[in-house]
N, C-alpha and C positions, 0 to 999 in steps of 0.2 A: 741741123745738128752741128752743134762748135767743135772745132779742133780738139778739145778737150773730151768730151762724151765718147767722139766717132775713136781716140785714141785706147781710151777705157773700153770699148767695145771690141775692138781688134786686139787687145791682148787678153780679155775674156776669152773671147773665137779660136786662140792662141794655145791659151790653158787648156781648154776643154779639149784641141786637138792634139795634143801632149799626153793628156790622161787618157783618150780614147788610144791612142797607139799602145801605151803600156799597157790597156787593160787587153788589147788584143793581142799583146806578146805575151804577157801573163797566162791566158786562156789557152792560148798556143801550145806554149810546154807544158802548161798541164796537162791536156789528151794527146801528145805526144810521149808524156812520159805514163799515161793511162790514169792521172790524177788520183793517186791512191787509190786506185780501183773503182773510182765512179765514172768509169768510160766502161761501157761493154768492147771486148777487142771483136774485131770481125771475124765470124765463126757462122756458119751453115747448120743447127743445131740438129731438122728435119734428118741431116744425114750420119746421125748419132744416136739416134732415139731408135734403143733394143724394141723387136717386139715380145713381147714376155713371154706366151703361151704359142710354142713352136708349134703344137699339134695337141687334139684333142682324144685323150687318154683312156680308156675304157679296159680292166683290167677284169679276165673274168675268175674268181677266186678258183676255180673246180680245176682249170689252169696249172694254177700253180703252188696246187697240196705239195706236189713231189718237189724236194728239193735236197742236195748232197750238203754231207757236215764235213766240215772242214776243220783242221785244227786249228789251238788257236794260239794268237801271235806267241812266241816261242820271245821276242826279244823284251826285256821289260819296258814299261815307261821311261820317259824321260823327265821326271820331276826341272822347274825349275829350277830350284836350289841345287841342282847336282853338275847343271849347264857351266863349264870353265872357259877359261880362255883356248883350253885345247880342242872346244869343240870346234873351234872357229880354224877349218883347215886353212894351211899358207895356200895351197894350192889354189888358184880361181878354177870355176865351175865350166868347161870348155862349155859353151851354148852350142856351137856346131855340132857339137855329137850329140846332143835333145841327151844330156845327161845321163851318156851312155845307158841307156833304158831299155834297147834292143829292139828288136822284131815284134817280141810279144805286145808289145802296147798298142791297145784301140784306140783310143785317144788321149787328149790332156787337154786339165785348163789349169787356170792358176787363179789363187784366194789372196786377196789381202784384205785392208780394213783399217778403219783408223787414218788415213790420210789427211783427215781438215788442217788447215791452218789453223792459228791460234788465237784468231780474232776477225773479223767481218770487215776487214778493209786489205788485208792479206793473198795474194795471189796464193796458189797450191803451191805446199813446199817443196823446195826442193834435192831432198831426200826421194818423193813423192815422184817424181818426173822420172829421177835416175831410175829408180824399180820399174817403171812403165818403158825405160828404154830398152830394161834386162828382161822383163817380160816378154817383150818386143821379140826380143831375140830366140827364148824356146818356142816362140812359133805356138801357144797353144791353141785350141781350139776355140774355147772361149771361156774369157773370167766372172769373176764372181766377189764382192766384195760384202762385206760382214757390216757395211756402214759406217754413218759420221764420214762421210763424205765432204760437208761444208761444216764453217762453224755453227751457226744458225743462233747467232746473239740479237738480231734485230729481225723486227718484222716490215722492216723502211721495204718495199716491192723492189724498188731499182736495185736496191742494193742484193737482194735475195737473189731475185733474177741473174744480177751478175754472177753469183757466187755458183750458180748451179751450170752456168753456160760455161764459165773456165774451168770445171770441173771436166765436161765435156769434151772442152778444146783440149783438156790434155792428157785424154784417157782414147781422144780420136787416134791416135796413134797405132791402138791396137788392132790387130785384123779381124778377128773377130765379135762377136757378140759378148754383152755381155749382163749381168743382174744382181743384182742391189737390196739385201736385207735394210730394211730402215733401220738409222741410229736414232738417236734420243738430241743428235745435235741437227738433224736433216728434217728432223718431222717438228721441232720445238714450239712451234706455233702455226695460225691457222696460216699464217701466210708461207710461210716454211712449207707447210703441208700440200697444198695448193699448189706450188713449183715443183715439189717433188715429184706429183701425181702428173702434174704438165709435162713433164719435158725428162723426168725419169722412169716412171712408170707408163708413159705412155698414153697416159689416161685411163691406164686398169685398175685393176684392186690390188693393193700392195702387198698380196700374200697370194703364194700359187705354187702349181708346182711346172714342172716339165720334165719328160724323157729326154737324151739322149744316148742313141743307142740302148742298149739294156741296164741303164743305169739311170735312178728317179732321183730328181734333186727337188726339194721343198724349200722353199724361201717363205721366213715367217716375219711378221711385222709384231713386234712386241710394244709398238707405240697406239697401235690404232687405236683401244680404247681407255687402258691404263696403264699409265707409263710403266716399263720394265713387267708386265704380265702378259699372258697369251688367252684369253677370255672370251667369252662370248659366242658368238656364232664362229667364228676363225676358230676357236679350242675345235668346236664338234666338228667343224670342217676339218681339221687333223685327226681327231679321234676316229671318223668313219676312213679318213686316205689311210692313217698305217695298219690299220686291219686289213682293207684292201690290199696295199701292198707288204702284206708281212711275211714272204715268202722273196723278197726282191729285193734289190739293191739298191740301198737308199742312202744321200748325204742330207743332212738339215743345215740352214744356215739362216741365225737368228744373230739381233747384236749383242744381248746380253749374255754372258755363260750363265748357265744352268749352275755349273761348279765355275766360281769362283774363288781361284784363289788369294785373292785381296780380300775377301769378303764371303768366306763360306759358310756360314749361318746365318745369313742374309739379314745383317744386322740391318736397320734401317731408323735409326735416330740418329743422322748424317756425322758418327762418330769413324765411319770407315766408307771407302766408298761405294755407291749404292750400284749392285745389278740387275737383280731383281727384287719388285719391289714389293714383292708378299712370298712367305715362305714354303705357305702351303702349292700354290700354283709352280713356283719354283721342283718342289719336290713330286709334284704331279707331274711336270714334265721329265722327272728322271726318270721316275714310274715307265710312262709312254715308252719314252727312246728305249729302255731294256726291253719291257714285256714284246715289244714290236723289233724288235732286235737291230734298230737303226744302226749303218754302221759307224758311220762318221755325225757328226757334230761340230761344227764349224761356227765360233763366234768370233767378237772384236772387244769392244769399248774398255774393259781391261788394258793400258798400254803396254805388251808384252806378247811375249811367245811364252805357250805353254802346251804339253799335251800327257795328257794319262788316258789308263783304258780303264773304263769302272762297269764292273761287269761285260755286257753284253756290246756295249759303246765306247767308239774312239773318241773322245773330247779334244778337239784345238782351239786354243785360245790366240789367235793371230791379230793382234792392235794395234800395230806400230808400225804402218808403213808411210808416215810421215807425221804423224800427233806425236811431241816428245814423249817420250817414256816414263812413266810409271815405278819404273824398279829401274835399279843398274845393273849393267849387262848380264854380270854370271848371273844373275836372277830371272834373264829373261828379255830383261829391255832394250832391245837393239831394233832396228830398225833394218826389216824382211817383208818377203811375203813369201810364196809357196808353190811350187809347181808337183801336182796330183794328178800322177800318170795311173793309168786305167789297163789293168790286165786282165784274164778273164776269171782268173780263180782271186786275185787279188789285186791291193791299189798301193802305190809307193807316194810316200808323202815325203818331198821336199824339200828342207828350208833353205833359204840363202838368202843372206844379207844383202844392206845395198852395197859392199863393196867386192859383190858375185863370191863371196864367199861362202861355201858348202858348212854349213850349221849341224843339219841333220839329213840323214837318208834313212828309209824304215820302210818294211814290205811286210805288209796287214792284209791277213786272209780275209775275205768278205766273210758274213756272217752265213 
């Protein structure tokens, strides 16, 4: 080899180890700083994964002919548009006194809904974190979210995958248990679907219900087989549970509202935005919830807070506890979630912002 060649070769040998240091300093701070979220951060997911069906339910109607009537809510609705900046007390919410609530309460959990980030590369926001820290704090029993939990703009796995573990990682915070209405952004595709069943569901069916204590919650999937509808075998599976239990205390929590009010005649020629996506089904389910006299109703995808009583059912419309908002504030759009303390003749709903400011308080006779 000449002087010449052996030279050109040593400083090729040279360059090449020049560019491999940069690329390994490159790669470095990338998963050091989580490379726009295509590193999974390290997280135990096994010890996060609710099991859905606490116990198996068997309700015998002849049971439960006898039941006491109760008056009813004596305080009006809270329309939206009525919500000011005065609803939003100075005072913060003490957490140590469990929202001066008293002796009388069996238990509590807390609803939110609406949390995704706003794109598929995005850690959970954090509006999102704060409410999980103030949740944290009343100690409830165990929560409950209305959906759209992730974004669910891509079906890339890695990336799915990721999106549903940080969900995880930062919902591990709370003490207890907790379940998960599908959104229409967590179920968006088959691979969406598949993570969610994985590693949120457990591996169940993603509609069920469960007791606790004398109180039945139903969790409904409005994705399973047409988007924004409740259809199929899942309908008759509700139509035969609230007959069963139409004598009992019952909350539903689905992501789309039944009433919508962005969209209350369920327009759907993408001129307003969409909840449910046929009217008739839409209306069928209001049908249900009165005749069966649910008491509460629990949704999300709406960004907003909202609640009326129509008829025989409480409606909450809770969206915003970290997906920007929808309306502006006095409308509704602020960013909350809710703690629903459990008494025996009645239930108290909640709101408080994420700056633990007291929004609303309200005590609703069961039905």
């Amino acid at each position: 080899m000449n002087k010449k060649v052996k030279w050109t070769f040593i400083g090729l040998v040279l360059f090449a180890g020049v560019l491999l240091v940069i690329a390994l300093a490159f790669f470095a701070f990338i998963f050091i700083n989580n490379g726009a979220g295509l590193f999974v951060r390290e997280f135990q997911p096994e010890t996060q994964i609710p099991t859905k069906i606490e116990e198996t339910i068997e309700v015998d109607e002849e049971e439960n002919e006898t039941s006491t009537s109760v008056e009813k809510v004596k305080e009006e609705p809270v329309p939206i548009e009525e919500i000011s900046e005065d609803s939003f007390e100075e005072e913060k919410v003490n957490q140590n006194e469990n929202l001066e609530i008293g002796e009388r309460i069996k238990f509590s959990f807390a609803v939110f809904g609406d949390n995704r980030p706003n794109d598929d590369y995005s850690s959970q926001p954090e509006e999102f974190l704060k409410i999980l820290e103030l949740i944290k704090g009343y100690n409830p029993d165990f929560a409950l979210s209305t959906g759209d939990i992730v974004y669910g703009g891509t079906d890339y796995k890695e990336i799915v995958e990721r999106k549903f573990l940080d969900f995880l990682e930062s919902i591990s915070i709370l003490n207890g248990k907790f379940y998960i209405a599908p959104g229409n952004h967590d179920v968006n595709n088959k691979t969406s679907r598949q993570y969610f069943k994985k590693l949120i569901s457990n591996g169940e069916i993603s509609y069920y219900y469960f007791k606790y204590q004398d109180v039945y919650f139903i969790v409904l999937d409005a994705y399973e087989e047409k988007g924004g509808q409740i259809t199929g075998d899942q309908l008759l599976w509700l139509e035969d549970l609230l007959k069963i239990l139409k004598d009992e205390k019952v909350f539903v929590f689905l992501h789309p509202p039944v009433y919508s009010i962005l969209n209350p005649e369920c327009i759907t020629d993408g001129s307003l935005h969409i909840a449910f996506s046929d009217k008739e089904n839409q209306n069928y389910l209001r049908y249900l919830f009165n005749e069966f006299k649910v008491d509460g109703v629990f949704s999300g995808h709406d960004h907003l807070f909202n609640r009326e009583k129509i008829l025989n059912t409480t409606y909450i419309t809770t969206g915003c506890s970290g997906a920007y908002p929808y309306v502006s504030k006095d409308r509704g759009g602020f960013y909350h979630f809710l703690i629903i303390a459990i008494e025996n003749d009645n239930w108290i709903s909640t709101v408080i912002d994420v700056d633990r400011k007291l929004v609303e308080k309200i005590t609703i006779p069961f039905n």
